[in-house]
PDB file of N, H, CA, C and O in Angstrom:
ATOM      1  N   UNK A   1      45.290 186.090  43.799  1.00  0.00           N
ATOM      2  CA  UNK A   1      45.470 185.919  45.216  1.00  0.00           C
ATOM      3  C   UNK A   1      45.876 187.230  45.865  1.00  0.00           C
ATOM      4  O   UNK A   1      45.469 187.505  46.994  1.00  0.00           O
ATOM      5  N   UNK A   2      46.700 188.080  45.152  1.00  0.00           N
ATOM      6  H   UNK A   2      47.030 187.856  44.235  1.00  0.00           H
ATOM      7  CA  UNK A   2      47.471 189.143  45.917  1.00  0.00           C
ATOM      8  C   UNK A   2      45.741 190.322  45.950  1.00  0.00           C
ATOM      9  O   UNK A   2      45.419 191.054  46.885  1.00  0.00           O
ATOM     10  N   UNK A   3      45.200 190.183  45.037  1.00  0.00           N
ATOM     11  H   UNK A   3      45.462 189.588  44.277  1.00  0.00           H
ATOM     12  CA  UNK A   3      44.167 190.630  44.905  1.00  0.00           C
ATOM     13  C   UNK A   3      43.417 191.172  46.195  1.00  0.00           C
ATOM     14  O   UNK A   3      43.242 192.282  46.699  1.00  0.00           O
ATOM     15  N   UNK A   4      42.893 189.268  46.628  1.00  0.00           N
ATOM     16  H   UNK A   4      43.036 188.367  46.219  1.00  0.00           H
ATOM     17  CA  UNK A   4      42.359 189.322  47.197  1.00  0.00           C
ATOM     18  C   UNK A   4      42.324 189.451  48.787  1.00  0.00           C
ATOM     19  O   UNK A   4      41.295 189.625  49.441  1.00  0.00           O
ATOM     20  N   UNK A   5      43.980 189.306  49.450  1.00  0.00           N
ATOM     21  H   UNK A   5      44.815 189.165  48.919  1.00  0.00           H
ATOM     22  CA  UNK A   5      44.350 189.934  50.247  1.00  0.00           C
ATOM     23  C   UNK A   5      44.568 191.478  50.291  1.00  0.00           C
ATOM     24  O   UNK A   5      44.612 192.024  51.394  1.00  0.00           O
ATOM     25  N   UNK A   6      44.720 192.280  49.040  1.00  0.00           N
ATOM     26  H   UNK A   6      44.684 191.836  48.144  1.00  0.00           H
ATOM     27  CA  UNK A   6      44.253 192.987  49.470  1.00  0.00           C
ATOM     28  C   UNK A   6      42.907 194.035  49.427  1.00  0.00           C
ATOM     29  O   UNK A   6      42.835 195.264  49.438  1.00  0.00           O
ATOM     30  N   UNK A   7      42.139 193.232  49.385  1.00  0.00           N
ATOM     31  H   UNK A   7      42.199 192.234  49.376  1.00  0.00           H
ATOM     32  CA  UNK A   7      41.280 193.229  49.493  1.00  0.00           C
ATOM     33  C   UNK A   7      40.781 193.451  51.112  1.00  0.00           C
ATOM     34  O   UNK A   7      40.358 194.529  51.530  1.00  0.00           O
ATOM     35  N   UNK A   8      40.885 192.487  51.756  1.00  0.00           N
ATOM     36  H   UNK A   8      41.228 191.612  51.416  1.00  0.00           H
ATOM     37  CA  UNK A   8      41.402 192.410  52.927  1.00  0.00           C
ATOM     38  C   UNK A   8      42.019 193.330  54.131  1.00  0.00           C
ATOM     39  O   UNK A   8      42.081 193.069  55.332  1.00  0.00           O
ATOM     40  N   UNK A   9      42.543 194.726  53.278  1.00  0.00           N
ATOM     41  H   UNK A   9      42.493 194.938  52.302  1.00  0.00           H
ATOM     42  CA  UNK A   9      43.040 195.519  54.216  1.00  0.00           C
ATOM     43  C   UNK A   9      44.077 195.187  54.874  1.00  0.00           C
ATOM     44  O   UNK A   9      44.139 195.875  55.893  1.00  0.00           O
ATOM     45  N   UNK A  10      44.892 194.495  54.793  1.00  0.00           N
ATOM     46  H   UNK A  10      44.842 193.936  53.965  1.00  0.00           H
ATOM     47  CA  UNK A  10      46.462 193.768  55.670  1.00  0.00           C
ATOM     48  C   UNK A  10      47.373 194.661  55.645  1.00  0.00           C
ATOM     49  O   UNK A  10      47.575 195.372  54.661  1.00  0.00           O
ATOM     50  N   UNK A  11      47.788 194.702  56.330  1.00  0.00           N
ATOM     51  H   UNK A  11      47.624 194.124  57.130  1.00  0.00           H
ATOM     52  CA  UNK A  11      49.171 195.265  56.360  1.00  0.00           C
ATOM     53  C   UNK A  11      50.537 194.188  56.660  1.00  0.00           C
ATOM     54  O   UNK A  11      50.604 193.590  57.734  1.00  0.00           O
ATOM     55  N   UNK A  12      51.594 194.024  55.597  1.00  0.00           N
ATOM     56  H   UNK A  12      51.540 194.510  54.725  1.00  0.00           H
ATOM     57  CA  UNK A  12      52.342 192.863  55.934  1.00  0.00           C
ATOM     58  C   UNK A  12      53.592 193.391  56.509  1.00  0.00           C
ATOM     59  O   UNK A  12      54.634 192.854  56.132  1.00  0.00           O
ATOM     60  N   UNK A  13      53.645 194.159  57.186  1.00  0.00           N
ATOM     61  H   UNK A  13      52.799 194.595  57.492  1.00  0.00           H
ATOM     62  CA  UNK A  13      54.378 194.975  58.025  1.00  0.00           C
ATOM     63  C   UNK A  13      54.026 195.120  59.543  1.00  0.00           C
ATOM     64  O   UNK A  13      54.748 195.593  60.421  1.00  0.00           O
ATOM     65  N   UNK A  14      52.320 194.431  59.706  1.00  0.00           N
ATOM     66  H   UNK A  14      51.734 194.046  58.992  1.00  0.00           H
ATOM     67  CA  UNK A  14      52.146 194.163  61.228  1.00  0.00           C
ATOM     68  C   UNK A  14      51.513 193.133  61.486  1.00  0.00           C
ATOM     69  O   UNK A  14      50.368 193.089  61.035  1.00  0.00           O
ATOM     70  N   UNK A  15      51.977 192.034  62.231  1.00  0.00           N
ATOM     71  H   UNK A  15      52.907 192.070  62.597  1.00  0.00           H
ATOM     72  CA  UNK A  15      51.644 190.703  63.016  1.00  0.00           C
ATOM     73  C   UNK A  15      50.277 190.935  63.134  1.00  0.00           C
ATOM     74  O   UNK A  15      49.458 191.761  63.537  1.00  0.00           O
ATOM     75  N   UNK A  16      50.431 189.426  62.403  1.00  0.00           N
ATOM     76  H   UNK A  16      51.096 188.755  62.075  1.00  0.00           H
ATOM     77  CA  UNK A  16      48.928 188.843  61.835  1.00  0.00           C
ATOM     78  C   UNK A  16      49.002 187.333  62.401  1.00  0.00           C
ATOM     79  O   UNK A  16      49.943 186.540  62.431  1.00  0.00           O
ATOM     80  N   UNK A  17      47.154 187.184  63.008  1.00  0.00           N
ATOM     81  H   UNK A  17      46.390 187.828  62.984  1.00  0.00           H
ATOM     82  CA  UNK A  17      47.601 185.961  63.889  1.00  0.00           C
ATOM     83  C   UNK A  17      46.165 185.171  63.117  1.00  0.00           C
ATOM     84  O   UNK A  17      45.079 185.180  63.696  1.00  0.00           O
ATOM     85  N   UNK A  18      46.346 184.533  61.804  1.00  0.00           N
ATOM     86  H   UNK A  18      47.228 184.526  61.333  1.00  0.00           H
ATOM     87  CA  UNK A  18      45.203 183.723  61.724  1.00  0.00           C
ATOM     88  C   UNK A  18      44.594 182.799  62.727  1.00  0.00           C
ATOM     89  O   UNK A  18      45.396 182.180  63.426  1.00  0.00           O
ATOM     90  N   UNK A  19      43.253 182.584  62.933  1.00  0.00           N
ATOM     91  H   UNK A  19      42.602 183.087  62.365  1.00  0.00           H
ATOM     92  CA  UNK A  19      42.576 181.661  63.851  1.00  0.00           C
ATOM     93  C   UNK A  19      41.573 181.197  62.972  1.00  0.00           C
ATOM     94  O   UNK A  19      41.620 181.458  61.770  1.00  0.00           O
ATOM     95  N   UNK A  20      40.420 180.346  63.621  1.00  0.00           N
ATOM     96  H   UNK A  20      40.382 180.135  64.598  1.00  0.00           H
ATOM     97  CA  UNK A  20      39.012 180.144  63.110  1.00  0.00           C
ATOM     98  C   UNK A  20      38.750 179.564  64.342  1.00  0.00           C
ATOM     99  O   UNK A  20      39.147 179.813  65.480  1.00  0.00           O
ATOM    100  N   UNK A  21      37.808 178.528  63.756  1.00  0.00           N
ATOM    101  H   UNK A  21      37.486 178.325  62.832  1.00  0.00           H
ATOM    102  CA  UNK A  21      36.646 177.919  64.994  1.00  0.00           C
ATOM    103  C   UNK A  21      37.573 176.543  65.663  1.00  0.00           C
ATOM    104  O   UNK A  21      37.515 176.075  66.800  1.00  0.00           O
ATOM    105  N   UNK A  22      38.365 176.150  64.571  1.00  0.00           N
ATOM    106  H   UNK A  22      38.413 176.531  63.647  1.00  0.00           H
ATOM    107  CA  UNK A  22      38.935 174.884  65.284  1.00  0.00           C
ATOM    108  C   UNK A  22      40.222 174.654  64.875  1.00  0.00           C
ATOM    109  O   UNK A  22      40.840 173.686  65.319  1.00  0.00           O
ATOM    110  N   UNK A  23      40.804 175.562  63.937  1.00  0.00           N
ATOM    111  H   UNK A  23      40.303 176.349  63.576  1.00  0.00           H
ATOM    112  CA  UNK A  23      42.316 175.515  63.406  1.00  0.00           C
ATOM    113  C   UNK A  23      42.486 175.210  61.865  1.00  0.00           C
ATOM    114  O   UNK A  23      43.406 175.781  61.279  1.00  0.00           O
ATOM    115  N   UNK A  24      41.710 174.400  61.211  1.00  0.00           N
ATOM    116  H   UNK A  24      40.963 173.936  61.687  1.00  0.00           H
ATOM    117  CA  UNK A  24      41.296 173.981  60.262  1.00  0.00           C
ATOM    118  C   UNK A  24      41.496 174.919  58.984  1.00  0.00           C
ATOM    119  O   UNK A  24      42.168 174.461  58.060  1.00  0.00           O
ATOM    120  N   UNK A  25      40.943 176.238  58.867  1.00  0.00           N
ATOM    121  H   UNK A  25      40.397 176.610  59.618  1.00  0.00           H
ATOM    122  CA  UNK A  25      41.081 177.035  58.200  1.00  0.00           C
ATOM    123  C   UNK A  25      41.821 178.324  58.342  1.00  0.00           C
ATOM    124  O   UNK A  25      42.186 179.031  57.403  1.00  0.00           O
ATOM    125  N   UNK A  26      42.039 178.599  59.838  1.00  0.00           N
ATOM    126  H   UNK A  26      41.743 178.025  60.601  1.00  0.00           H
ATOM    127  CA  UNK A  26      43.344 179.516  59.725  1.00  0.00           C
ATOM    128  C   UNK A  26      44.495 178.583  59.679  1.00  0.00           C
ATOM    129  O   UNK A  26      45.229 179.027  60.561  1.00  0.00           O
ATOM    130  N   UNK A  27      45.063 177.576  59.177  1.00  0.00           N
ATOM    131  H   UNK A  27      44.467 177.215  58.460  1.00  0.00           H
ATOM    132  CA  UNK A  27      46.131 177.156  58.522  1.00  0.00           C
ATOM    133  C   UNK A  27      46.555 177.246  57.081  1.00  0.00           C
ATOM    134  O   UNK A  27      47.647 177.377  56.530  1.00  0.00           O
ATOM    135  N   UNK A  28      44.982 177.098  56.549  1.00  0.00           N
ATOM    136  H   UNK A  28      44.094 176.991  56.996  1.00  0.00           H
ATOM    137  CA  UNK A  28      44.855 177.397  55.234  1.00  0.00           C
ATOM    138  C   UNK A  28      45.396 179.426  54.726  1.00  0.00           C
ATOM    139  O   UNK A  28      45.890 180.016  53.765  1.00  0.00           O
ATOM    140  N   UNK A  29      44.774 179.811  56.381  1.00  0.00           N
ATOM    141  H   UNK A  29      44.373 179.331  57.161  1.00  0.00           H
ATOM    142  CA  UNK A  29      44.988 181.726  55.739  1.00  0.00           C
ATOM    143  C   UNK A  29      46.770 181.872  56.175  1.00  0.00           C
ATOM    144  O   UNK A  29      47.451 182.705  55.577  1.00  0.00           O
ATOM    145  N   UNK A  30      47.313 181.088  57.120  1.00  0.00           N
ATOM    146  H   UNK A  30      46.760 180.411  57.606  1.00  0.00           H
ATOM    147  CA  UNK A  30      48.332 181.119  57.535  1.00  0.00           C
ATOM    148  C   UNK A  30      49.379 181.105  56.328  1.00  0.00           C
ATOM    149  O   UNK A  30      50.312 181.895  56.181  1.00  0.00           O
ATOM    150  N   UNK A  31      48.971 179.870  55.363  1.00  0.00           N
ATOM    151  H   UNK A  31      48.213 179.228  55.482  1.00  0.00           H
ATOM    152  CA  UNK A  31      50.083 179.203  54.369  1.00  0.00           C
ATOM    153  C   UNK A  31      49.862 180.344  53.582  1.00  0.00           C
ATOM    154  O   UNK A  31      50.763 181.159  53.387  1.00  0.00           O
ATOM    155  N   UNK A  32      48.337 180.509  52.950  1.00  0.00           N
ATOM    156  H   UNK A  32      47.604 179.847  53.109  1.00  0.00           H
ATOM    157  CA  UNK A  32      48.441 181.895  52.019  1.00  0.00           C
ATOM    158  C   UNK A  32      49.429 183.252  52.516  1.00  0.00           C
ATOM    159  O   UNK A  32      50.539 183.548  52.073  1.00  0.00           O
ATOM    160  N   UNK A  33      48.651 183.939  53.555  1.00  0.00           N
ATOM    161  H   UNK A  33      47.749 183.698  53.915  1.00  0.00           H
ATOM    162  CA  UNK A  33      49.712 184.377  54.140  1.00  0.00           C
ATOM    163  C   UNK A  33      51.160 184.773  54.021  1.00  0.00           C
ATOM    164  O   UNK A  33      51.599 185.798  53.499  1.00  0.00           O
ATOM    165  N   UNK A  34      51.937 183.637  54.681  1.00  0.00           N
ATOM    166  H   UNK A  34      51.580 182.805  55.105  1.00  0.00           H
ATOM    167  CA  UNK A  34      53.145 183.600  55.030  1.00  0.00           C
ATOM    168  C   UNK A  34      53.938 183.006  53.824  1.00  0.00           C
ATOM    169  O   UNK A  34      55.068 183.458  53.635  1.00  0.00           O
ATOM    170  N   UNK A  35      53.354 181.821  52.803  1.00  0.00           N
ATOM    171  H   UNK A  35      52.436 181.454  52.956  1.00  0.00           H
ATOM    172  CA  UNK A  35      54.146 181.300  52.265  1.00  0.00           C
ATOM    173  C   UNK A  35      54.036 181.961  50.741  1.00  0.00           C
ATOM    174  O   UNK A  35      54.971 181.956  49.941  1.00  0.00           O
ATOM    175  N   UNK A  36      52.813 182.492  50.505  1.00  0.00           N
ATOM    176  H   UNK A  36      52.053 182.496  51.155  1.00  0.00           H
ATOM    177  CA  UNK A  36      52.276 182.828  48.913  1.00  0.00           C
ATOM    178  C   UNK A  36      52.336 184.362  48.833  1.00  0.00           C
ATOM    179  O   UNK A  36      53.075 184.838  47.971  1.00  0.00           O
ATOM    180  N   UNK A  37      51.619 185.218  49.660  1.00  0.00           N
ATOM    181  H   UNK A  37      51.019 184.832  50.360  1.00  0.00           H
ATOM    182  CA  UNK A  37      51.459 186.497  50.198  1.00  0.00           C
ATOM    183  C   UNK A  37      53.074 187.075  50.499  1.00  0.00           C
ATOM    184  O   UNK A  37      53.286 188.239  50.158  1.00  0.00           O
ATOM    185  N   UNK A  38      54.180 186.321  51.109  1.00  0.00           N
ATOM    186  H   UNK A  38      54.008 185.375  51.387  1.00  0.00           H
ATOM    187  CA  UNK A  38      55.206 186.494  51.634  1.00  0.00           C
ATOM    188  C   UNK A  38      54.922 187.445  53.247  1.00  0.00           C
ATOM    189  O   UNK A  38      55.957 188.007  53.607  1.00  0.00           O
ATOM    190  N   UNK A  39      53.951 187.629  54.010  1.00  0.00           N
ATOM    191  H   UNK A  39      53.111 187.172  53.718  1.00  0.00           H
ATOM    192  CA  UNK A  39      53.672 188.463  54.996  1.00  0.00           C
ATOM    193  C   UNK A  39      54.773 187.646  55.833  1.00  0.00           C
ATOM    194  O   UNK A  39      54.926 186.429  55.729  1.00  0.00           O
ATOM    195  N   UNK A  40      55.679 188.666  56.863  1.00  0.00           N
ATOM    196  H   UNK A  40      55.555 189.654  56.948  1.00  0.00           H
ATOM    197  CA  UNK A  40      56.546 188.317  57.683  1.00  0.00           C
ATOM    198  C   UNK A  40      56.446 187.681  59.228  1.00  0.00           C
ATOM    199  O   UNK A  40      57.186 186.942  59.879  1.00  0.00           O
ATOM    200  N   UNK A  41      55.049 188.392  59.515  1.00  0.00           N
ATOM    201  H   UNK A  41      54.449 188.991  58.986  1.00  0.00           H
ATOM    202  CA  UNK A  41      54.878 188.330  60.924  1.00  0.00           C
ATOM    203  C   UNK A  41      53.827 187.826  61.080  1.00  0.00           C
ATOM    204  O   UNK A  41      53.136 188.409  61.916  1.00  0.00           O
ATOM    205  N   UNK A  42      53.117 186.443  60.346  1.00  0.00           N
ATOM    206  H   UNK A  42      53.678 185.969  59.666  1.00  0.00           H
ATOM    207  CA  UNK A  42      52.406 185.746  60.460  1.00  0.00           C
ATOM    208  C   UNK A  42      52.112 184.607  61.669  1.00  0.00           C
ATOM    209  O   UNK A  42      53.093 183.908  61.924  1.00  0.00           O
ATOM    210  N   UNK A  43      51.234 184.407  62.228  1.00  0.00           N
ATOM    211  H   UNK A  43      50.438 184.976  62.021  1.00  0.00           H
ATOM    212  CA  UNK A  43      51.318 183.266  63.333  1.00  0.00           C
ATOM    213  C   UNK A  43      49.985 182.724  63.044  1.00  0.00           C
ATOM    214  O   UNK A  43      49.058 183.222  62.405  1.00  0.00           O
ATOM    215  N   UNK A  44      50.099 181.426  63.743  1.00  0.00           N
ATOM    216  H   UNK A  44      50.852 181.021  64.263  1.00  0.00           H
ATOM    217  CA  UNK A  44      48.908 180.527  63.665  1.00  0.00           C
ATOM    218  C   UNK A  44      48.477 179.821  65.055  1.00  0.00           C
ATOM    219  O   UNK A  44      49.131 178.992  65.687  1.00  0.00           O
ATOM    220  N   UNK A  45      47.163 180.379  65.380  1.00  0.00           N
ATOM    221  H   UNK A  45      46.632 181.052  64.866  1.00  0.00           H
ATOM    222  CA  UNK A  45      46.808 180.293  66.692  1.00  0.00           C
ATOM    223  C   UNK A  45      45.854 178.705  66.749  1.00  0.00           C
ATOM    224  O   UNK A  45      44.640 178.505  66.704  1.00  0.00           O
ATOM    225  N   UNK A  46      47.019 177.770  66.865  1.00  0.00           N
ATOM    226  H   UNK A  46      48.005 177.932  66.902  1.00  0.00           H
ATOM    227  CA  UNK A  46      45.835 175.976  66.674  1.00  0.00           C
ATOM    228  C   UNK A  46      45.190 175.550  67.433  1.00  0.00           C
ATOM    229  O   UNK A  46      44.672 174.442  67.292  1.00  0.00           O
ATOM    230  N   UNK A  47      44.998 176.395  68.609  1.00  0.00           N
ATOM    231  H   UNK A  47      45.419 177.294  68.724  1.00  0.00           H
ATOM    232  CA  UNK A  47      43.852 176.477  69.792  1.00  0.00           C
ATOM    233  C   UNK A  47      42.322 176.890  69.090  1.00  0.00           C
ATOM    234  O   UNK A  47      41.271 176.272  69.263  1.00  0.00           O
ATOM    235  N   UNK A  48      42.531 178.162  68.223  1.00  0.00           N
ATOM    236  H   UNK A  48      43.385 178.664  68.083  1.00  0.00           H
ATOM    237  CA  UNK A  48      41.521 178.577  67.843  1.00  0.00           C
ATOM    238  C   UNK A  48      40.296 178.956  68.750  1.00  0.00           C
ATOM    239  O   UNK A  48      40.492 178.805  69.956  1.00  0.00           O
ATOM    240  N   UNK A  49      39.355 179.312  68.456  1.00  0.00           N
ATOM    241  H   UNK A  49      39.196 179.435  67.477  1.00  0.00           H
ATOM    242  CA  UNK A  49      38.132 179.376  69.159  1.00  0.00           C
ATOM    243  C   UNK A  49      37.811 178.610  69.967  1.00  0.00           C
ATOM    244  O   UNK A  49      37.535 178.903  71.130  1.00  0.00           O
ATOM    245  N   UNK A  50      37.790 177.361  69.424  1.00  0.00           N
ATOM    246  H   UNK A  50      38.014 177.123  68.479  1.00  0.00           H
ATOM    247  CA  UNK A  50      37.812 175.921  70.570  1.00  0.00           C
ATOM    248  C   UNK A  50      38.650 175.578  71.581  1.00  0.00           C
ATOM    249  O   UNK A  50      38.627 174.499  72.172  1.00  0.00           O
ATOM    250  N   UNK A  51      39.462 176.572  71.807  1.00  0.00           N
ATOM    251  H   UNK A  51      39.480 177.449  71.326  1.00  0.00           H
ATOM    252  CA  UNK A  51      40.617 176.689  72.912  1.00  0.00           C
ATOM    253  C   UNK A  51      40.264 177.894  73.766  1.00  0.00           C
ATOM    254  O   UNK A  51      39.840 177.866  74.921  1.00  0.00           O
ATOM    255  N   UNK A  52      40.510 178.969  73.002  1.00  0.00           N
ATOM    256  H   UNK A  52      40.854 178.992  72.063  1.00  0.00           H
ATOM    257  CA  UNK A  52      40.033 180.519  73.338  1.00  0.00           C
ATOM    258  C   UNK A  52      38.830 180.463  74.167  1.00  0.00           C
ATOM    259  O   UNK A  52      38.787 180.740  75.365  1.00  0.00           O
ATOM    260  N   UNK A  53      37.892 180.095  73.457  1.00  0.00           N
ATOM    261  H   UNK A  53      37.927 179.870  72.483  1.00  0.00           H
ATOM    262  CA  UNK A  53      36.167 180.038  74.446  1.00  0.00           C
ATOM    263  C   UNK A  53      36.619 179.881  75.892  1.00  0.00           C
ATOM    264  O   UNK A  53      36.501 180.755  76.750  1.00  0.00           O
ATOM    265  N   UNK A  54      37.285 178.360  76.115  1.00  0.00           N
ATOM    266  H   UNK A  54      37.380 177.650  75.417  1.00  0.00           H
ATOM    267  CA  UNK A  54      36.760 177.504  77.114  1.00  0.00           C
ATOM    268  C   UNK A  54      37.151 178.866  78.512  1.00  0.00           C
ATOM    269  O   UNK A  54      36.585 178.876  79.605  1.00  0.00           O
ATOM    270  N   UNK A  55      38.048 179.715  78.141  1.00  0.00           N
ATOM    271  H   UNK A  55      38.508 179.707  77.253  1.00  0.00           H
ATOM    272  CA  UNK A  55      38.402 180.388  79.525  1.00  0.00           C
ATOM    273  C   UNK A  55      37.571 181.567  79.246  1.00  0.00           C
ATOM    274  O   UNK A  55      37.519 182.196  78.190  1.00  0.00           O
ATOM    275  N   UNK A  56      36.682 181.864  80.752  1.00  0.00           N
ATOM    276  H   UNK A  56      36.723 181.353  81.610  1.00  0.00           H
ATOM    277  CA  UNK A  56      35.999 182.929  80.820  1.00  0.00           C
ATOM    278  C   UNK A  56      37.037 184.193  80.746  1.00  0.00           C
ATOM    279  O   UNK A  56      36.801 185.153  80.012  1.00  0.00           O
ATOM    280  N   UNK A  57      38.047 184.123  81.456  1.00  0.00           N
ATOM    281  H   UNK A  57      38.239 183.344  82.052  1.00  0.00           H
ATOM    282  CA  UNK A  57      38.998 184.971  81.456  1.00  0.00           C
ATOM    283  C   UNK A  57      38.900 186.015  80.144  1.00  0.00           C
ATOM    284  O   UNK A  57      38.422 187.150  80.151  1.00  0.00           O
ATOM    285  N   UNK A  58      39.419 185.384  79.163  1.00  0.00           N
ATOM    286  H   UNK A  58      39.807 184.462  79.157  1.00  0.00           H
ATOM    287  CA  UNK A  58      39.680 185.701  78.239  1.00  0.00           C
ATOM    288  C   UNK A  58      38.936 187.020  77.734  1.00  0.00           C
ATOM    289  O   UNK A  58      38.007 187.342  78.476  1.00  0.00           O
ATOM    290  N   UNK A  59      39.159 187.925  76.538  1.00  0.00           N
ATOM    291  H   UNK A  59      39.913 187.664  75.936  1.00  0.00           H
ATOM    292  CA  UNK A  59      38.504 188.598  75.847  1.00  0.00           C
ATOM    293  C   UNK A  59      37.837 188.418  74.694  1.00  0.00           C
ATOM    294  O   UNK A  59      38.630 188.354  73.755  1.00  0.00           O
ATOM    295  N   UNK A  60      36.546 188.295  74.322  1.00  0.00           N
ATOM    296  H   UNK A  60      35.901 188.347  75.085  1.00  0.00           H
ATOM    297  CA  UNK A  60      35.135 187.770  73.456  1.00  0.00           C
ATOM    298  C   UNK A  60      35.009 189.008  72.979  1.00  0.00           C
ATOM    299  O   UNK A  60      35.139 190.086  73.559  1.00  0.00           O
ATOM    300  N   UNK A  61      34.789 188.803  72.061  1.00  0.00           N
ATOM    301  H   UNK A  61      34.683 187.928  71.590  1.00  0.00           H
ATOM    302  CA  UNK A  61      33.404 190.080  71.261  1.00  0.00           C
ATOM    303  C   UNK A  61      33.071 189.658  69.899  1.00  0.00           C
ATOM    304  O   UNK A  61      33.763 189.463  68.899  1.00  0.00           O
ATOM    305  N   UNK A  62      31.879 189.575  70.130  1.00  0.00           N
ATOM    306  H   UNK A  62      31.317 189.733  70.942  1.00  0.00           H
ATOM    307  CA  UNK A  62      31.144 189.559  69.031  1.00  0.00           C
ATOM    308  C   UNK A  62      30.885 190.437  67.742  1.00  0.00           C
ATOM    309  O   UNK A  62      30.631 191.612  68.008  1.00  0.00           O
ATOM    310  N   UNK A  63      30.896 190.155  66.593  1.00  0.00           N
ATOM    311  H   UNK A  63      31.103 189.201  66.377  1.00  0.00           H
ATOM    312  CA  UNK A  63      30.559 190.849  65.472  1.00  0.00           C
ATOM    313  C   UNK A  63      29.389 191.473  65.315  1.00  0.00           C
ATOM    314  O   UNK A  63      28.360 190.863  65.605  1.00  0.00           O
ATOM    315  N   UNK A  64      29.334 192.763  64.842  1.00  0.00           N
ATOM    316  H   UNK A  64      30.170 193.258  64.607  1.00  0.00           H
ATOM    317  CA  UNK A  64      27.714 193.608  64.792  1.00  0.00           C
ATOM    318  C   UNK A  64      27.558 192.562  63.391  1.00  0.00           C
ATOM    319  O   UNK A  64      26.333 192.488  63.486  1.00  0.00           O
ATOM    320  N   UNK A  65      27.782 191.943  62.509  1.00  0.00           N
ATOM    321  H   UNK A  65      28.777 192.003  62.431  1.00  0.00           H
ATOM    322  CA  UNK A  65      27.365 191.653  61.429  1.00  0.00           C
ATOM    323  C   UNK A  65      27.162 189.798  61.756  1.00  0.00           C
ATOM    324  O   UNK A  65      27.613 189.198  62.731  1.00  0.00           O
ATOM    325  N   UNK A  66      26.336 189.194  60.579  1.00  0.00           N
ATOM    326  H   UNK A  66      25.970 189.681  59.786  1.00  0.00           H
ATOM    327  CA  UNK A  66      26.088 187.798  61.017  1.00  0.00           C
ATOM    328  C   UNK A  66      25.768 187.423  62.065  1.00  0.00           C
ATOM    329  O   UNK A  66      25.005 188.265  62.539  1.00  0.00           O
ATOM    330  N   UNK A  67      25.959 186.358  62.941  1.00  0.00           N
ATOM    331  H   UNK A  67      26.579 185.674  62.556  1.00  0.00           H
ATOM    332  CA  UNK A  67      25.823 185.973  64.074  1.00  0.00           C
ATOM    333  C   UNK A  67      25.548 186.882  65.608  1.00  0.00           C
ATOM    334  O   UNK A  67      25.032 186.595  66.689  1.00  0.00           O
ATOM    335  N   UNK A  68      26.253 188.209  64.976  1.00  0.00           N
ATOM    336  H   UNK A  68      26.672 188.442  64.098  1.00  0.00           H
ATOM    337  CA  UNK A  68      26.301 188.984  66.485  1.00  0.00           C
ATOM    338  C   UNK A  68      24.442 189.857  65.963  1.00  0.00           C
ATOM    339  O   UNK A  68      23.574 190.169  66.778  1.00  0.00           O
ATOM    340  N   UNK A  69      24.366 190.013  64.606  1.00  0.00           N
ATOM    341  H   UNK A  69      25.071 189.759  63.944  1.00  0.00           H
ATOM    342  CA  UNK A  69      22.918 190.580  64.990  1.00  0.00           C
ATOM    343  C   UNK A  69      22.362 189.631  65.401  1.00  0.00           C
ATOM    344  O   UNK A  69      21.275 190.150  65.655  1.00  0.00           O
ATOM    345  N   UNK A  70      22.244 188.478  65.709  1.00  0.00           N
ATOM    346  H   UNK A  70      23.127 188.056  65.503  1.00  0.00           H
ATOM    347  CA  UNK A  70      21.201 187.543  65.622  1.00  0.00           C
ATOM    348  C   UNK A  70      21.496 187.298  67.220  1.00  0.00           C
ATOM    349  O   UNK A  70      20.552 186.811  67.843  1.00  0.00           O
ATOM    350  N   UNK A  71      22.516 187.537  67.843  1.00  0.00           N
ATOM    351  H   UNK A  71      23.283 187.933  67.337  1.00  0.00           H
ATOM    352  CA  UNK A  71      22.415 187.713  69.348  1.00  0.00           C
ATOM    353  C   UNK A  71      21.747 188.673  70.140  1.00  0.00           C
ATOM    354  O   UNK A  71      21.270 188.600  71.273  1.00  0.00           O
ATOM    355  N   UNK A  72      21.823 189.779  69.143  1.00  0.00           N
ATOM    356  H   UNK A  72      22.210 189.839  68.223  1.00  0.00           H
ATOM    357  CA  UNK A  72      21.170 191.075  69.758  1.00  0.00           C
ATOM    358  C   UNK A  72      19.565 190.777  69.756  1.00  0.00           C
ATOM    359  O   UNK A  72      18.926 191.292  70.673  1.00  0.00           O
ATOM    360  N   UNK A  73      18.993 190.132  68.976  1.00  0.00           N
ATOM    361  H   UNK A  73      19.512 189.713  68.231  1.00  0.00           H
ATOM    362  CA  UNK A  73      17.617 189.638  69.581  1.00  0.00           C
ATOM    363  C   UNK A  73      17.345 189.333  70.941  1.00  0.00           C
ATOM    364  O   UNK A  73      16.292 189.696  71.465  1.00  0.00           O
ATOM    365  N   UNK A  74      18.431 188.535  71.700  1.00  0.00           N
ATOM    366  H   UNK A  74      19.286 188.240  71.274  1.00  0.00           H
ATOM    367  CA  UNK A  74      18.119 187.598  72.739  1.00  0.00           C
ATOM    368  C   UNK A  74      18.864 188.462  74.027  1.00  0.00           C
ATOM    369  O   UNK A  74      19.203 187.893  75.065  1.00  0.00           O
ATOM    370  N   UNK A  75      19.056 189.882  73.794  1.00  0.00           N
ATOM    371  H   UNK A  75      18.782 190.344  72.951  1.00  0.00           H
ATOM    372  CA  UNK A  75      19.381 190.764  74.767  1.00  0.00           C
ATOM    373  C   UNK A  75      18.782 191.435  75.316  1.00  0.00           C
ATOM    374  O   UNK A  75      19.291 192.160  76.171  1.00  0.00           O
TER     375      UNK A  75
END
């Protein structure tokens, strides 16, 4: 496990805010995280994406990798 966080690139010295698409699985990175990992400044955002989206307001950006090349077609 420690492995594979770092793997990851983390730093457990700066606030880390797991999310995903609906909460579901950044709870899962949260517990690793905070409870297994021991990272201090962990948070868990249970809005997630499905919260985040709904306001245009907000700040979006897309990934150059997966999904965001496949947007760049339709630009």
């Amino acid at each position: 496990m420690t492995e594979r966080v770092n793997q990851a690139e983390l730093n457990p010295a700066t606030r880390t805010i797991s999310f995903c698409n609906t909460g579901h699985w950044a709870a899962t990175d949260w517990f690793v995280l905070s409870e297994l990992a021991g990272f201090e400044e962990v948070a868990l955002y249970d809005g997630s994406m499905a919260e985040w989206s709904q306001d245009s307001s907000r700040p979006l950006q897309v990934a150059k990798k997966g999904l965001g090349k496949v947007l760049d077609w339709f630009n």
